[in-house]
OpenMM code with the backbone's topology and positions (N, CA, C; nanometers):
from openmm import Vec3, app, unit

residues = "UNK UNK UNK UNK UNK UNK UNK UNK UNK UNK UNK UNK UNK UNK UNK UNK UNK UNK UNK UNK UNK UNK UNK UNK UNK UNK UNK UNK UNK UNK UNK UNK UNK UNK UNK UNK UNK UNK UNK UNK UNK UNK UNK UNK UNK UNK UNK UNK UNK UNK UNK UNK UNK UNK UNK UNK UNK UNK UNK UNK UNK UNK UNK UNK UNK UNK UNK UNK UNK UNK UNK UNK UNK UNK UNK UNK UNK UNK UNK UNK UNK UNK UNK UNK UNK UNK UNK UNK UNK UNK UNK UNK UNK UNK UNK UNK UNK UNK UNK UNK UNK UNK UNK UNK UNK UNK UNK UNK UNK UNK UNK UNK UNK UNK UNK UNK UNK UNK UNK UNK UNK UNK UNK UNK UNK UNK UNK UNK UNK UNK UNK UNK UNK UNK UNK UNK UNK UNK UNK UNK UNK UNK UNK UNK UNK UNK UNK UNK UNK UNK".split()
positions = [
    Vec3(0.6248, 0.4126, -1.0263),
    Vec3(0.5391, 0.3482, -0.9303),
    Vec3(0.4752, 0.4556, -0.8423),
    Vec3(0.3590, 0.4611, -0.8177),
    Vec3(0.2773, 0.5341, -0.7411),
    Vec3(0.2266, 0.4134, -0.5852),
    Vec3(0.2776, 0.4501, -0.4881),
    Vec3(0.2787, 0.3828, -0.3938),
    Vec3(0.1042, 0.3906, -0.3378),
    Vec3(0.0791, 0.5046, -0.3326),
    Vec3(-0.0260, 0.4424, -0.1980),
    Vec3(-0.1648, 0.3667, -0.3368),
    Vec3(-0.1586, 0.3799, -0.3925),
    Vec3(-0.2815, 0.3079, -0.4747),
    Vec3(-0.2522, 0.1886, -0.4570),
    Vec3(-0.1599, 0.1079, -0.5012),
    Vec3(-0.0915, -0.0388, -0.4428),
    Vec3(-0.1556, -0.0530, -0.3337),
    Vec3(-0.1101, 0.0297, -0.2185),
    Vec3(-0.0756, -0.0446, -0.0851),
    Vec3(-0.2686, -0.0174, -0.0827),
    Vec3(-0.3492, 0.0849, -0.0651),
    Vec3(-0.5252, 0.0985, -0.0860),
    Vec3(-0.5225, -0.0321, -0.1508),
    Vec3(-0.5037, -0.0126, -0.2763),
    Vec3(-0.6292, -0.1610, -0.3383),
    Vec3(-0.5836, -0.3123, -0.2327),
    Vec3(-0.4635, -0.3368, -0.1781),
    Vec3(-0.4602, -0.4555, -0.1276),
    Vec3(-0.5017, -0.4448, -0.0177),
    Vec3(-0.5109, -0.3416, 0.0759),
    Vec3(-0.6179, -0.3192, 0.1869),
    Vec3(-0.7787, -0.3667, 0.1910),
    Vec3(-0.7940, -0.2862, 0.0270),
    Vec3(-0.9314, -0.3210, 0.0285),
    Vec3(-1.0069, -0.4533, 0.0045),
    Vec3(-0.8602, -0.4726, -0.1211),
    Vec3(-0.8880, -0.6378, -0.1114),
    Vec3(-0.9089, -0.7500, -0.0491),
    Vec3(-0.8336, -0.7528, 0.0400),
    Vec3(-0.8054, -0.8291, 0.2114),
    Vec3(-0.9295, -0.8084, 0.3375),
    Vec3(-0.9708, -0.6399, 0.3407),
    Vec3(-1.0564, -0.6595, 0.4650),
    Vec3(-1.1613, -0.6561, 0.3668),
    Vec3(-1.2269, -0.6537, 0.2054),
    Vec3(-1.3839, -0.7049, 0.2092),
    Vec3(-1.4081, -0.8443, 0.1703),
    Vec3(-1.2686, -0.9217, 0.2026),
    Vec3(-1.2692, -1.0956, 0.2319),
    Vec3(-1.4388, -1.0565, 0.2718),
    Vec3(-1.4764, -1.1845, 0.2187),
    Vec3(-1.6153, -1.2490, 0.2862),
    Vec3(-1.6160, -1.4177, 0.3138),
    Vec3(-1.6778, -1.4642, 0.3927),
    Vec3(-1.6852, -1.5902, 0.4401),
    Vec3(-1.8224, -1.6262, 0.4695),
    Vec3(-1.8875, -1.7290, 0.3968),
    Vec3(-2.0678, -1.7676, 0.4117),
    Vec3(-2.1381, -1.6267, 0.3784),
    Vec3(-2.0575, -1.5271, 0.3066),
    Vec3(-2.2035, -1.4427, 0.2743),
    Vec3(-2.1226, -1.2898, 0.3706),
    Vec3(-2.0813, -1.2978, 0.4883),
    Vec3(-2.0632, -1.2089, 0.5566),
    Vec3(-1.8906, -1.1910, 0.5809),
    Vec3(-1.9130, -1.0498, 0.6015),
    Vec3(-1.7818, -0.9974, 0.6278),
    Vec3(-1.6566, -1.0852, 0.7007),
    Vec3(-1.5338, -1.1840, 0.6109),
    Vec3(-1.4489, -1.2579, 0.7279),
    Vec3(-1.3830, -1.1627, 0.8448),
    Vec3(-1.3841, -1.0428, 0.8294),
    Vec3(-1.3145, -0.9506, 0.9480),
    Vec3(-1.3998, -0.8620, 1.0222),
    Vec3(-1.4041, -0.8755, 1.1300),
    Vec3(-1.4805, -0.7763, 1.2273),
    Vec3(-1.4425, -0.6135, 1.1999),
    Vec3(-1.3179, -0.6142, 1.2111),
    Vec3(-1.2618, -0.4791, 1.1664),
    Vec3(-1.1466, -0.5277, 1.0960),
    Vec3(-1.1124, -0.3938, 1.0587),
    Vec3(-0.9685, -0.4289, 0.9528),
    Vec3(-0.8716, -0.2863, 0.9636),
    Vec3(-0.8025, -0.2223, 0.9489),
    Vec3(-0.7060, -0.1505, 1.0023),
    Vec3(-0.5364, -0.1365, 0.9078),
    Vec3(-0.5177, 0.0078, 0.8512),
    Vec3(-0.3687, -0.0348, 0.8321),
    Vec3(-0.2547, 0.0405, 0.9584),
    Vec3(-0.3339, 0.0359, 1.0547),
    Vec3(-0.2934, 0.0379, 1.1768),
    Vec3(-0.2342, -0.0253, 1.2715),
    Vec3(-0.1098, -0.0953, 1.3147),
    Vec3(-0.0860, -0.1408, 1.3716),
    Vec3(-0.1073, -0.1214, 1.5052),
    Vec3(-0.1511, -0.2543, 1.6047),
    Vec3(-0.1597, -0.2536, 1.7375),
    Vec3(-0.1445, -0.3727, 1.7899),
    Vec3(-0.1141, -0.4194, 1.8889),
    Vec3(-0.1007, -0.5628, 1.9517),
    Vec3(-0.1905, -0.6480, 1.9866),
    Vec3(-0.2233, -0.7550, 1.9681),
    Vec3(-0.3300, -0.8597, 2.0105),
    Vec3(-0.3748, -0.8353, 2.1954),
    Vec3(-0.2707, -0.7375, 2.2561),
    Vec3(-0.3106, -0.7541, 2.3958),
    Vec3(-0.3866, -0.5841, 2.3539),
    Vec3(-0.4136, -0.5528, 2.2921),
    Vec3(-0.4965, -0.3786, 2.2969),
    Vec3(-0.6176, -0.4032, 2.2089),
    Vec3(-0.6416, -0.5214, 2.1219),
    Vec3(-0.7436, -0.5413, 2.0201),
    Vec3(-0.8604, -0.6403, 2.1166),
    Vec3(-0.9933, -0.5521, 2.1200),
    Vec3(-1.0901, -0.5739, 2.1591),
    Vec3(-1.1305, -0.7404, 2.0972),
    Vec3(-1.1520, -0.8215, 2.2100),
    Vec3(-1.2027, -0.9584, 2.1410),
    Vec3(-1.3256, -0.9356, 2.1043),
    Vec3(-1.4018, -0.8742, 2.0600),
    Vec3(-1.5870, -0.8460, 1.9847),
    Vec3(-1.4955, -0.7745, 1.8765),
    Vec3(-1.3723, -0.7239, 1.8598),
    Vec3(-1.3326, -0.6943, 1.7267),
    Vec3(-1.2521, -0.7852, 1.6023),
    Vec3(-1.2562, -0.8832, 1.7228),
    Vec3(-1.2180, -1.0194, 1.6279),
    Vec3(-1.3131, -1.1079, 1.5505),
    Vec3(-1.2659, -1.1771, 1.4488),
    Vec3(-1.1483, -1.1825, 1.4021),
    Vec3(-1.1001, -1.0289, 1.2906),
    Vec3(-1.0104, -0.9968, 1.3429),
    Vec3(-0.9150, -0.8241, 1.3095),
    Vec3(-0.8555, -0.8950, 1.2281),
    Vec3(-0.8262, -0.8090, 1.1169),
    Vec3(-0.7008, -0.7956, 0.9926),
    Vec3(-0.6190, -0.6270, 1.0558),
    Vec3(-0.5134, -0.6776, 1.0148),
    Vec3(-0.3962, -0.5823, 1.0321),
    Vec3(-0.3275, -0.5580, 0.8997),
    Vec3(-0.2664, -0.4591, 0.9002),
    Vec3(-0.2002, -0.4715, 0.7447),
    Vec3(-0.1052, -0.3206, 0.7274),
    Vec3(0.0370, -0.3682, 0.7497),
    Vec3(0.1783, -0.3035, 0.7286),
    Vec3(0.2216, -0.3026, 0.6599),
    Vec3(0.3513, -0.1742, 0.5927),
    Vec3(0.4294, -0.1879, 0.4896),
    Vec3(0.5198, -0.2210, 0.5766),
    Vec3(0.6320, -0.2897, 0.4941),
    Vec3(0.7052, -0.3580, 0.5832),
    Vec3(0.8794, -0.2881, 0.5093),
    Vec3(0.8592, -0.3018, 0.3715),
    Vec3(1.0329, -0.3027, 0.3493),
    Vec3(0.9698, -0.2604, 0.1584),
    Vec3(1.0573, -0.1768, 0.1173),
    Vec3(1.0573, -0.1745, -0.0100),
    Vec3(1.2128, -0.1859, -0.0926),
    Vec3(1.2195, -0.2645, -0.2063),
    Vec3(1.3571, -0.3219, -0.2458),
    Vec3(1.3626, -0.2669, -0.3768),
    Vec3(1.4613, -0.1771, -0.4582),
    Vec3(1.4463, -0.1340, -0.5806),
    Vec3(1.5712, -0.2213, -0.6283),
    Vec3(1.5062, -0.2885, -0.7783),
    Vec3(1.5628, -0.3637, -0.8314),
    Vec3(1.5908, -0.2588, -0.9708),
    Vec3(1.7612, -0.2070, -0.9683),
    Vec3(1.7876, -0.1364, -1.0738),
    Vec3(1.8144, -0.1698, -1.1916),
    Vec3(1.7847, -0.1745, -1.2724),
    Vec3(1.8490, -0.2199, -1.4052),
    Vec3(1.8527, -0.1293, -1.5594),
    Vec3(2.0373, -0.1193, -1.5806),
    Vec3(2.0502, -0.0054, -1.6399),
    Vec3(1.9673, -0.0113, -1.7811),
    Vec3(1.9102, 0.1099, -1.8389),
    Vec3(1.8296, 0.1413, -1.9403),
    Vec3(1.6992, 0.0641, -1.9361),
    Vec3(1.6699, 0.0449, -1.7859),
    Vec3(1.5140, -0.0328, -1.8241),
    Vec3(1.4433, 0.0203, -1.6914),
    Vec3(1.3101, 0.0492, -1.6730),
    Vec3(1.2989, 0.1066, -1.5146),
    Vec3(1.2916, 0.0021, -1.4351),
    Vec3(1.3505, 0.0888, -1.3338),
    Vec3(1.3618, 0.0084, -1.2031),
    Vec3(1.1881, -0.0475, -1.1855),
    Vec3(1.2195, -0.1909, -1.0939),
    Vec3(1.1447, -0.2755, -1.0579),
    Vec3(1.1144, -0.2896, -0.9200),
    Vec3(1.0096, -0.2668, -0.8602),
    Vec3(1.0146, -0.2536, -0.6930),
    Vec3(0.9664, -0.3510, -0.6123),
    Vec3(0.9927, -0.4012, -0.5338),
    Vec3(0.9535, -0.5270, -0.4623),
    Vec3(0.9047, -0.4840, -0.3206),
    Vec3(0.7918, -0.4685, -0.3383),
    Vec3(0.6896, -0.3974, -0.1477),
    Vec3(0.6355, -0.5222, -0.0913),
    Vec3(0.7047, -0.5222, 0.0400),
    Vec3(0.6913, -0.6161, 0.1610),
    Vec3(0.5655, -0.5492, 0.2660),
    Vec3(0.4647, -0.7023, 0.2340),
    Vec3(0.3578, -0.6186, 0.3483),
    Vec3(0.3219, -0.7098, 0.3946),
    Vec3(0.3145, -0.6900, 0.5445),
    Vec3(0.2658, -0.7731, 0.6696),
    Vec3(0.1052, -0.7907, 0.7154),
    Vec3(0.0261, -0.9212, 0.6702),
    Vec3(-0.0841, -0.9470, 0.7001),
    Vec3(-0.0731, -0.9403, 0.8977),
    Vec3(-0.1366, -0.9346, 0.9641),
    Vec3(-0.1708, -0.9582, 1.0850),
    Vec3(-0.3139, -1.0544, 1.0667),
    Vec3(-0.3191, -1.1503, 1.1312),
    Vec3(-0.4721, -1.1634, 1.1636),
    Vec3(-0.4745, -1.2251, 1.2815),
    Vec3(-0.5653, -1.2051, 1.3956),
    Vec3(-0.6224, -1.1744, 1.5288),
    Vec3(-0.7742, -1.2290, 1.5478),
    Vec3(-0.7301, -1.3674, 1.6122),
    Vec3(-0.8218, -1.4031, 1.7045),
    Vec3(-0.8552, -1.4659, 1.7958),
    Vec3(-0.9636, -1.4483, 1.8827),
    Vec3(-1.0015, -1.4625, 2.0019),
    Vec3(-1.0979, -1.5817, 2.0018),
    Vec3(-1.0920, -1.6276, 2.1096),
    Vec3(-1.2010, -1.7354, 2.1696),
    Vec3(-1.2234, -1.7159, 2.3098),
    Vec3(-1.2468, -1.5606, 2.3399),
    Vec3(-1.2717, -1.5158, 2.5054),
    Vec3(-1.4087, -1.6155, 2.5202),
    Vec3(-1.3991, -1.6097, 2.6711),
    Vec3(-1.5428, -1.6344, 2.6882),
    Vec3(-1.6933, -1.6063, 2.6426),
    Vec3(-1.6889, -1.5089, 2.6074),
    Vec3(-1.7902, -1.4352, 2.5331),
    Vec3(-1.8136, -1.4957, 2.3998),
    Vec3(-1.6910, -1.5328, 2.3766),
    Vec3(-1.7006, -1.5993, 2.2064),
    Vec3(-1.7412, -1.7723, 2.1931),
    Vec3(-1.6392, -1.8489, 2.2596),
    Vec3(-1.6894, -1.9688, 2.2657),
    Vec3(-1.5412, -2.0331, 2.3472),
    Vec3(-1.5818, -2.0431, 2.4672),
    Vec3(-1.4654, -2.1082, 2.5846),
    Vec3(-1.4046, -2.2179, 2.5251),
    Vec3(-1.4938, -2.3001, 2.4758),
    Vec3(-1.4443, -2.4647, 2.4297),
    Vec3(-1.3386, -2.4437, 2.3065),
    Vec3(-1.3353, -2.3660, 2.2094),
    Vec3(-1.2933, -2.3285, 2.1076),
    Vec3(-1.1167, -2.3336, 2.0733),
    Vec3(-1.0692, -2.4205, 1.9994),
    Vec3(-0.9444, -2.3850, 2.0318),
    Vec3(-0.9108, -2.2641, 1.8932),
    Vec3(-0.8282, -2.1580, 1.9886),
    Vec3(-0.7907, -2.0779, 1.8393),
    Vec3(-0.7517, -2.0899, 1.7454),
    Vec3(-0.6719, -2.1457, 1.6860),
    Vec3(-0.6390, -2.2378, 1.5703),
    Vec3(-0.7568, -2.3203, 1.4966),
    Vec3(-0.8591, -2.2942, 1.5670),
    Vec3(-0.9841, -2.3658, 1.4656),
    Vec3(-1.0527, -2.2381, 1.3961),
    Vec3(-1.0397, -2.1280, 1.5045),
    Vec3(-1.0688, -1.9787, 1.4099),
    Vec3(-1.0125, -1.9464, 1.3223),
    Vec3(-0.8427, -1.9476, 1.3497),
    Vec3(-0.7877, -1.9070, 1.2419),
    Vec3(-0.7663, -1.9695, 1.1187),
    Vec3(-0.7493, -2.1022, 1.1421),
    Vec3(-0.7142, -2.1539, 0.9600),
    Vec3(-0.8337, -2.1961, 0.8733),
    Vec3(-0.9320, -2.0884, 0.9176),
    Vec3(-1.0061, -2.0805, 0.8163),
    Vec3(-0.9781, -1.9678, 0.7312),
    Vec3(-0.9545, -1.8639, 0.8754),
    Vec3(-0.9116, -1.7473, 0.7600),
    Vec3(-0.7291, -1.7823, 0.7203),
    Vec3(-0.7005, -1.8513, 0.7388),
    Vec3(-0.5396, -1.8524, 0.6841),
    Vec3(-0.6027, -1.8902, 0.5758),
    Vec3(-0.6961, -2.0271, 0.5718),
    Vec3(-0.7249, -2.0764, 0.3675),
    Vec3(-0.8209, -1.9625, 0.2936),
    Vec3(-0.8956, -1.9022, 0.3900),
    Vec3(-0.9456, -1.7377, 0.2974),
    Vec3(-0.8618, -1.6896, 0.2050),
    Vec3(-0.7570, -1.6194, 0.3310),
    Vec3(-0.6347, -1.5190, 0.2367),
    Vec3(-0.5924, -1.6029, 0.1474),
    Vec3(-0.5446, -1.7202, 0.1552),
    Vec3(-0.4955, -1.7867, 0.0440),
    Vec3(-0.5150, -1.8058, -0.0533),
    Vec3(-0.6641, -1.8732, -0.0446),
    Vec3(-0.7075, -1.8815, -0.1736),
    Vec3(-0.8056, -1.7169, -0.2257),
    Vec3(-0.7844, -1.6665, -0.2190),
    Vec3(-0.8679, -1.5283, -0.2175),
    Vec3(-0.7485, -1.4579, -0.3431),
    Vec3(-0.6784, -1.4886, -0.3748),
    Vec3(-0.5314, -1.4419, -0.4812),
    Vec3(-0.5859, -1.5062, -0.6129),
    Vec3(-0.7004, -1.4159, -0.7027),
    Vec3(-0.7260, -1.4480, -0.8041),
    Vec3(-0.6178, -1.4729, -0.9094),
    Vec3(-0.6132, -1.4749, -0.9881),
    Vec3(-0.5097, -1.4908, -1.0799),
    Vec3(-0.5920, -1.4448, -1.2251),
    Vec3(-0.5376, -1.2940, -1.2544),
    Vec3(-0.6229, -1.1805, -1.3258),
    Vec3(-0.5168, -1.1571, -1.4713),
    Vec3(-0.4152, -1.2431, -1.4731),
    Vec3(-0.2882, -1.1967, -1.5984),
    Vec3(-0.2564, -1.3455, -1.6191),
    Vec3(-0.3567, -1.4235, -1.6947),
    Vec3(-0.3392, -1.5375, -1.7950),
    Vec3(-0.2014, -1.5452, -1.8649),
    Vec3(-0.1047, -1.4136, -1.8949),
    Vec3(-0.0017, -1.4533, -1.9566),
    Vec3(0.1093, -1.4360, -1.8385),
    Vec3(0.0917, -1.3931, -1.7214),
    Vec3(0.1926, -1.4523, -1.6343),
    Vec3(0.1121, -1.5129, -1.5169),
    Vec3(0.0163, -1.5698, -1.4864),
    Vec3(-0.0782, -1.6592, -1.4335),
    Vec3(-0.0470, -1.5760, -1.2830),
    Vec3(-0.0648, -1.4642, -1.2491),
    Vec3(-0.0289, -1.4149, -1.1376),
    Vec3(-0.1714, -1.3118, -1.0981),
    Vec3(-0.1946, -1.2622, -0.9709),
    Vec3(-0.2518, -1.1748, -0.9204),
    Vec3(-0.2019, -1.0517, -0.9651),
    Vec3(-0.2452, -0.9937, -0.9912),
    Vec3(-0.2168, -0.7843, -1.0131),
    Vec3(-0.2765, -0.6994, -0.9924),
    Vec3(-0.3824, -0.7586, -0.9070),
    Vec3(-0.4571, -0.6116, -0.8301),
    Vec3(-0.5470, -0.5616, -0.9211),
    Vec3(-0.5762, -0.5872, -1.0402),
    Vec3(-0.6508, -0.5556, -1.0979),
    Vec3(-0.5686, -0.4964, -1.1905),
    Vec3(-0.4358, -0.4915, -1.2601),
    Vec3(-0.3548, -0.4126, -1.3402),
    Vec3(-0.2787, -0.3388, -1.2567),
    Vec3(-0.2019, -0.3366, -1.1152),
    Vec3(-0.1409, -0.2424, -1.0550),
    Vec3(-0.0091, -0.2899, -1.0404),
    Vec3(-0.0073, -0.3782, -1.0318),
    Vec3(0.1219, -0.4628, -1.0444),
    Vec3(0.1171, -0.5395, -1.0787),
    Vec3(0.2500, -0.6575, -1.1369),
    Vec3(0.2732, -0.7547, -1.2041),
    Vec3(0.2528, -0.8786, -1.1286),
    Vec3(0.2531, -0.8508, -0.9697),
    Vec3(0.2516, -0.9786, -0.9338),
    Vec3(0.2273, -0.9488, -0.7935),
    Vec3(0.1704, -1.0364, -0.7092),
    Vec3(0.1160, -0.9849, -0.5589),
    Vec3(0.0680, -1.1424, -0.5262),
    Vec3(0.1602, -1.2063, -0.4041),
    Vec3(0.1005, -1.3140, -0.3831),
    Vec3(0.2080, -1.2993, -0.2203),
    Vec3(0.1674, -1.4542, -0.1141),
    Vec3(0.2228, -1.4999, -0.0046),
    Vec3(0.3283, -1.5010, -0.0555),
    Vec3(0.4729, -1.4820, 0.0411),
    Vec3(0.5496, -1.5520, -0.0162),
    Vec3(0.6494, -1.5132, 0.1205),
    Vec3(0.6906, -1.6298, 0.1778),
    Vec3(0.7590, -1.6495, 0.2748),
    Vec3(0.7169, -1.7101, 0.4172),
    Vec3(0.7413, -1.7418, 0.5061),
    Vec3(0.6467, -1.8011, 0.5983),
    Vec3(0.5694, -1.7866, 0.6781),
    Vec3(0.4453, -1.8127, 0.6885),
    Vec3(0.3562, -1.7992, 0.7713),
    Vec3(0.3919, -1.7816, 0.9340),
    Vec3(0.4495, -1.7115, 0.9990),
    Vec3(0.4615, -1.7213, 1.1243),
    Vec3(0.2975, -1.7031, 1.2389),
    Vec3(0.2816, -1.7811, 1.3241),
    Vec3(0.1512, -1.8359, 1.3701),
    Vec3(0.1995, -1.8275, 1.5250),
    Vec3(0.1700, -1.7953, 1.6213),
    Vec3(0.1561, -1.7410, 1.7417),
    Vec3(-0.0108, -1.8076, 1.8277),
    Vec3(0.0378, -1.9136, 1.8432),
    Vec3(-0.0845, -2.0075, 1.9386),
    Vec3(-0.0105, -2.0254, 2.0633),
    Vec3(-0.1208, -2.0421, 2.1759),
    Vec3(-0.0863, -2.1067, 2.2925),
    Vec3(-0.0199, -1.9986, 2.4377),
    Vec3(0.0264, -1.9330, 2.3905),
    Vec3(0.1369, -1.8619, 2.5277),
    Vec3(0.0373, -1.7195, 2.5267),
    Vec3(-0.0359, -1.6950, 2.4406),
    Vec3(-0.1290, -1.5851, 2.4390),
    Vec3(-0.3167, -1.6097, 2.4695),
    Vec3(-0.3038, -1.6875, 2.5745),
    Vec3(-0.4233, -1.7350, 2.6368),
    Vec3(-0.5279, -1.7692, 2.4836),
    Vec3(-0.6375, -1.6666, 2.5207),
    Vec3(-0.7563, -1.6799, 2.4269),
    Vec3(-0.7340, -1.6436, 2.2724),
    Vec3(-0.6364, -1.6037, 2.2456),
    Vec3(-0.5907, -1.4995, 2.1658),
    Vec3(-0.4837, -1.5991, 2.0700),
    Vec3(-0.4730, -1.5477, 1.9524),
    Vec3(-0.3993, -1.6190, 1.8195),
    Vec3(-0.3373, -1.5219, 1.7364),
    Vec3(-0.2445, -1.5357, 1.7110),
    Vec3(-0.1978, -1.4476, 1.5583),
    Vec3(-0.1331, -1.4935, 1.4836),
    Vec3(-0.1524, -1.5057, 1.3721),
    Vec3(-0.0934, -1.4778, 1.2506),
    Vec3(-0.0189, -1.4082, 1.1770),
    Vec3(0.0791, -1.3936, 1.1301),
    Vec3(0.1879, -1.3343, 1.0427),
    Vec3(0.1726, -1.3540, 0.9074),
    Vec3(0.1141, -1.2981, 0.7842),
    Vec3(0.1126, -1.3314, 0.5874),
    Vec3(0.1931, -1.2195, 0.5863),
    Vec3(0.3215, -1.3117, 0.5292),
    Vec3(0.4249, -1.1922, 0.4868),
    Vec3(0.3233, -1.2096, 0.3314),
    Vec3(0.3110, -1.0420, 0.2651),
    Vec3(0.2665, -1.0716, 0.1180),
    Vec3(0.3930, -1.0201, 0.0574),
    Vec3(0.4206, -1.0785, -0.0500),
    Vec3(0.4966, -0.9485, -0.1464),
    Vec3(0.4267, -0.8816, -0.2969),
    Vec3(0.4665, -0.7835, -0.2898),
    Vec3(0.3862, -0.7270, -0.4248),
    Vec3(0.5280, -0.7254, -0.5591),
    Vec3(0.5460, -0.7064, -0.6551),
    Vec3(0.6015, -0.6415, -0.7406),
    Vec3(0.5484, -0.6048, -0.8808),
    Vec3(0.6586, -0.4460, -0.8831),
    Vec3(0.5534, -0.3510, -0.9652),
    Vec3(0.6066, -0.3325, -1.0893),
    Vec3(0.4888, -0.3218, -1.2008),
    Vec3(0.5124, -0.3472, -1.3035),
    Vec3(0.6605, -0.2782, -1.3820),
    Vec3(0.6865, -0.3188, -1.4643),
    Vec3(0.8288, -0.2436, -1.5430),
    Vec3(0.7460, -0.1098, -1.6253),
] * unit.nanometer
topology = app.Topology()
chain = topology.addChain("A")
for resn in residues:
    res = topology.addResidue(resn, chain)
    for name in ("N", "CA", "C"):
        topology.addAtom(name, app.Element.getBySymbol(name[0]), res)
């Protein structure tokens, strides 16, 4: 397994999301920073972490790796953007983006692979969602997992 090509192509995959024609992310970042330091004219922000990698050994066959990566997505309804707005009407559009945005490119295991980089790359675990106690501001949690080919 060659790590950073993985973790690049799903970067790239994720922030050139488009929505009606135009870019769904203002910026995009595999930078982590907090919703209280991210400029609201830079929303709606994608974030995007490695989170945990799991080697699945198995004798006389190569190991199998399981990479944990953390979507962020970030947004605002400052004044500037639209006062009336509740955040949760910004975001689950892009929550059904990312979602449905997981082509399915390997007909014989009906899964996403990045284009051939791995065997399998989809959501998987729960959406944790952060409304309300963060004024104008929303976040999102897409745990993704990847795993890489044998």
């Amino acid at each position: 397994m060659t790590r950073e090509p993985i973790y690049a192509a799903l970067f790239a995959f994720f922030s050139g999301l488009t929505q009606g024609g135009a870019p769904a992310f203002k910026s995009a970042t595999r930078r982590l920073t907090t919703w209280d330091n991210a400029q609201a004219e830079d929303t709606p922000m994608l974030l995007m972490t490695q989170r945990s990698e799991v080697a699945n050994y198995r004798k006389s066959l190569p190991t199998i790796w399981t990479l944990n990566v953390s979507l962020y997505v970030y947004v605002n309804t400052g004044a500037g953007i639209d006062p009336e707005a509740v955040p949760s009407q910004i975001l689950n559009p892009l929550l059904d983006l990312v979602e449905g945005s997981f082509t399915i490119d390997s007909l014989s295991t009906f899964s996403s692979t990045l284009g051939g980089l791995v065997s399998h790359c989809a959501i998987s675990g729960p959406i944790e969602i952060f409304e309300g106690d963060l004024g104008n501001d929303e976040v999102a949690l897409v745990p993704i997992q990847i795993l890489t080919s044998p």
